[in-house]
N, C-alpha and C positions, 0 to 999 in steps of 0.2 A: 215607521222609518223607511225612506227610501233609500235603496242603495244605488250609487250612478253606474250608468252603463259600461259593462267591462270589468268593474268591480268586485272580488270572489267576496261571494256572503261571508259574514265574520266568523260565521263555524265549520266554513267547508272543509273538508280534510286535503285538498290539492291547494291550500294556499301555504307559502312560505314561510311567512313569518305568524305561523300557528300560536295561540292563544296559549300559555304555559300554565298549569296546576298544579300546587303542592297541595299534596293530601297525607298527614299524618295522622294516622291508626295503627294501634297496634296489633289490631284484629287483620291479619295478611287477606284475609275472604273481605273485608270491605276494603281496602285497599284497591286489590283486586276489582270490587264492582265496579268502583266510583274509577278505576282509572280506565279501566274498559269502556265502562260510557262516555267517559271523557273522549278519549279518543277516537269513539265511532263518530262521534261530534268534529273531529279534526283539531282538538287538544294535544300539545303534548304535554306528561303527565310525571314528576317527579313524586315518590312516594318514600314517606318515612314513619319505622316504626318507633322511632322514639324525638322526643324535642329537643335534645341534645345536638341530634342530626339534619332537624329542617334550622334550627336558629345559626347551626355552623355552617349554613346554605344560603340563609339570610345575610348573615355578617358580611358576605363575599357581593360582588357584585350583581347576585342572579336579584330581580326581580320578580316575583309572579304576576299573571296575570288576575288568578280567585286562590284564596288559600282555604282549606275544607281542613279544621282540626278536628277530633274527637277530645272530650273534657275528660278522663278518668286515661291518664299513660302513667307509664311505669315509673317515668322519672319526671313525671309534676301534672299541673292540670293545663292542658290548650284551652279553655276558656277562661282563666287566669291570664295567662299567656295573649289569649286576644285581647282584653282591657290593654296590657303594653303594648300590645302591637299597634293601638287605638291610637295612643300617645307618641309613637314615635314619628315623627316627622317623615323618618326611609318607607315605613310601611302605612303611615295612617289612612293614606289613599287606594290603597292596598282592598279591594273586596276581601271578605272573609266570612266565613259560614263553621259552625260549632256543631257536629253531629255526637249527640249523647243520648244516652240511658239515663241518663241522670233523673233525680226525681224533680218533679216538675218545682219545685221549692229552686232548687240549684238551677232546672234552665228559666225558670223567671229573671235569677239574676245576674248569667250570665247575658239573659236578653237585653238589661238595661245600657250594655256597651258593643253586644254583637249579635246577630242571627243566628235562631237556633232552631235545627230541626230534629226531632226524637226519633231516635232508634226504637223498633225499625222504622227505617223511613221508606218511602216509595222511590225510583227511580224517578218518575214523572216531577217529583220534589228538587231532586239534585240538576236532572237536568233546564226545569227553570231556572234556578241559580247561575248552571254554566250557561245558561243563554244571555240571561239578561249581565253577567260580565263581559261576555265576546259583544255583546253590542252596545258594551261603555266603554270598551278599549276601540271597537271600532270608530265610534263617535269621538275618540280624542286623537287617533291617531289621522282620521278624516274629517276634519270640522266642516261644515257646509260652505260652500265657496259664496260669497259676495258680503 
Protein backbone atom coordinates (compact mmCIF):
# COMPACT_ATOMS: atom_id res chain seq x y z
CA UNK A 1 0.00 0.00 0.00
CA UNK A 2 1.05 3.40 -0.78
CA UNK A 3 0.46 6.25 1.33
CA UNK A 4 0.34 9.80 -0.59
CA UNK A 5 2.76 12.43 0.20
CA UNK A 6 2.06 14.36 3.57
CA UNK A 7 -0.12 11.60 4.70
CA UNK A 8 0.74 10.34 8.61
CA UNK A 9 1.01 6.39 8.27
CA UNK A 10 -2.24 4.92 9.76
CA UNK A 11 -0.41 3.92 13.23
CA UNK A 12 1.57 6.96 13.80
CA UNK A 13 1.17 8.13 17.24
CA UNK A 14 1.22 12.17 16.21
CA UNK A 15 -1.89 11.72 14.08
CA UNK A 16 -5.22 13.01 15.19
CA UNK A 17 -7.72 11.16 14.48
CA UNK A 18 -5.87 7.88 16.19
CA UNK A 19 -7.31 4.43 15.42
CA UNK A 20 -9.61 3.48 18.77
CA UNK A 21 -9.54 -0.19 20.56
CA UNK A 22 -11.73 -1.83 22.88
CA UNK A 23 -10.09 -4.60 24.57
CA UNK A 24 -12.09 -6.51 27.07
CA UNK A 25 -10.31 -8.72 29.64
CA UNK A 26 -10.71 -9.48 32.81
CA UNK A 27 -7.12 -10.27 33.40
CA UNK A 28 -6.03 -6.11 34.19
CA UNK A 29 -2.06 -7.64 33.27
CA UNK A 30 -3.42 -8.20 29.55
CA UNK A 31 -5.35 -5.45 29.47
CA UNK A 32 -2.55 -3.61 30.40
CA UNK A 33 -0.37 -5.45 27.43
CA UNK A 34 -2.49 -5.29 24.66
CA UNK A 35 -3.39 -1.50 25.45
CA UNK A 36 0.31 -0.54 25.98
CA UNK A 37 1.15 -2.01 22.56
CA UNK A 38 -1.57 -0.45 21.26
CA UNK A 39 -0.69 2.68 21.93
CA UNK A 40 3.00 2.64 21.26
CA UNK A 41 1.41 1.92 17.78
CA UNK A 42 -0.46 5.52 18.12
CA UNK A 43 -4.01 3.63 19.21
CA UNK A 44 -6.15 5.10 21.51
CA UNK A 45 -7.27 2.31 23.72
CA UNK A 46 -10.53 1.85 25.84
CA UNK A 47 -10.46 -1.26 28.13
CA UNK A 48 -13.03 -3.26 29.93
CA UNK A 49 -13.10 -5.75 32.50
CA UNK A 50 -16.46 -6.96 32.06
CA UNK A 51 -19.22 -7.13 28.95
CA UNK A 52 -21.65 -5.53 30.64
CA UNK A 53 -19.20 -2.43 30.29
CA UNK A 54 -17.84 -2.61 26.63
CA UNK A 55 -21.85 -3.42 25.12
CA UNK A 56 -22.92 -0.13 27.36
CA UNK A 57 -20.03 1.44 25.24
CA UNK A 58 -21.31 -0.04 22.18
CA UNK A 59 -24.93 0.87 22.60
CA UNK A 60 -23.90 4.67 22.79
CA UNK A 61 -22.33 6.23 19.75
CA UNK A 62 -18.50 5.12 20.25
CA UNK A 63 -17.49 3.06 17.32
CA UNK A 64 -14.11 1.09 17.49
CA UNK A 65 -11.75 0.93 15.17
CA UNK A 66 -10.50 -3.39 16.26
CA UNK A 67 -12.31 -4.91 19.15
CA UNK A 68 -9.86 -7.78 20.97
CA UNK A 69 -12.50 -9.77 23.48
CA UNK A 70 -11.21 -12.59 25.72
CA UNK A 71 -13.93 -15.79 25.57
CA UNK A 72 -14.13 -16.97 29.45
CA UNK A 73 -15.48 -13.16 31.46
CA UNK A 74 -17.22 -13.02 34.54
CA UNK A 75 -20.56 -12.07 33.20
CA UNK A 76 -20.67 -14.23 29.83
CA UNK A 77 -18.48 -15.53 27.07
CA UNK A 78 -16.92 -12.49 24.26
CA UNK A 79 -16.69 -15.19 21.73
CA UNK A 80 -20.40 -15.81 22.17
CA UNK A 81 -20.69 -12.14 22.15
CA UNK A 82 -18.68 -11.97 18.71
CA UNK A 83 -21.03 -14.26 16.71
CA UNK A 84 -23.71 -11.13 17.55
CA UNK A 85 -21.55 -8.62 17.14
CA UNK A 86 -21.11 -10.66 13.48
CA UNK A 87 -24.84 -10.00 12.94
CA UNK A 88 -25.39 -6.76 14.02
CA UNK A 89 -25.46 -4.33 11.30
CA UNK A 90 -23.83 -1.30 13.98
CA UNK A 91 -20.90 -3.64 14.55
CA UNK A 92 -20.66 -6.37 11.72
CA UNK A 93 -18.07 -4.28 9.98
CA UNK A 94 -16.40 -3.79 13.06
CA UNK A 95 -12.78 -5.97 13.12
CA UNK A 96 -12.62 -8.10 16.02
CA UNK A 97 -10.18 -10.66 17.41
CA UNK A 98 -11.12 -13.37 20.43
CA UNK A 99 -7.95 -14.02 22.69
CA UNK A 100 -8.56 -17.21 24.76
CA UNK A 101 -7.33 -20.18 26.89
CA UNK A 102 -9.96 -21.89 25.73
CA UNK A 103 -9.47 -25.44 24.71
CA UNK A 104 -8.79 -25.68 21.12
CA UNK A 105 -12.39 -27.55 20.84
CA UNK A 106 -14.03 -24.09 21.86
CA UNK A 107 -11.48 -21.74 19.80
CA UNK A 108 -12.22 -23.96 16.63
CA UNK A 109 -15.70 -22.69 17.12
CA UNK A 110 -15.50 -19.59 18.00
CA UNK A 111 -13.11 -19.46 14.75
CA UNK A 112 -16.14 -20.28 12.42
CA UNK A 113 -17.56 -16.59 12.98
CA UNK A 114 -14.28 -14.76 14.47
CA UNK A 115 -10.46 -14.66 14.89
CA UNK A 116 -8.90 -16.35 17.32
CA UNK A 117 -5.65 -16.17 18.81
CA UNK A 118 -4.55 -18.62 22.17
CA UNK A 119 -3.25 -17.45 25.17
CA UNK A 120 -0.59 -16.94 25.63
CA UNK A 121 -0.20 -15.17 22.74
CA UNK A 122 2.83 -13.32 21.32
CA UNK A 123 3.00 -9.54 20.97
CA UNK A 124 4.16 -9.86 17.37
CA UNK A 125 0.48 -11.77 16.98
CA UNK A 126 -1.64 -8.82 18.47
CA UNK A 127 0.32 -6.29 16.74
CA UNK A 128 -0.38 -7.83 13.21
CA UNK A 129 -3.91 -7.49 14.04
CA UNK A 130 -3.61 -3.74 15.16
CA UNK A 131 -1.79 -3.15 11.78
CA UNK A 132 -3.63 -4.80 9.47
CA UNK A 133 -6.98 -2.80 11.05
CA UNK A 134 -5.17 0.90 11.00
CA UNK A 135 -4.62 0.16 7.37
CA UNK A 136 -8.51 -0.99 6.63
CA UNK A 137 -9.64 2.12 8.33
CA UNK A 138 -6.86 3.94 6.62
CA UNK A 139 -8.11 2.61 3.13
CA UNK A 140 -11.74 3.51 3.89
CA UNK A 141 -11.23 6.63 5.34
CA UNK A 142 -8.69 7.41 2.23
CA UNK A 143 -9.94 5.70 -0.91
CA UNK A 144 -7.46 6.15 -3.83
CA UNK A 145 -8.27 9.15 -5.77
CA UNK A 146 -9.25 8.65 -9.69
Amino acid sequence: MTIPRGTKHPTDPERIDAPVLFVVDDDPSIRTLIGDLARDLGWDVLGFARLREFRERLSGEARPTLMILDDALPDGSGGDLARRLRSDPRTKDVPLLVCTAAHPVRQAEIGRWAPVVAKPFTLHEIERVLDAAAFRRFDRLHPPAG
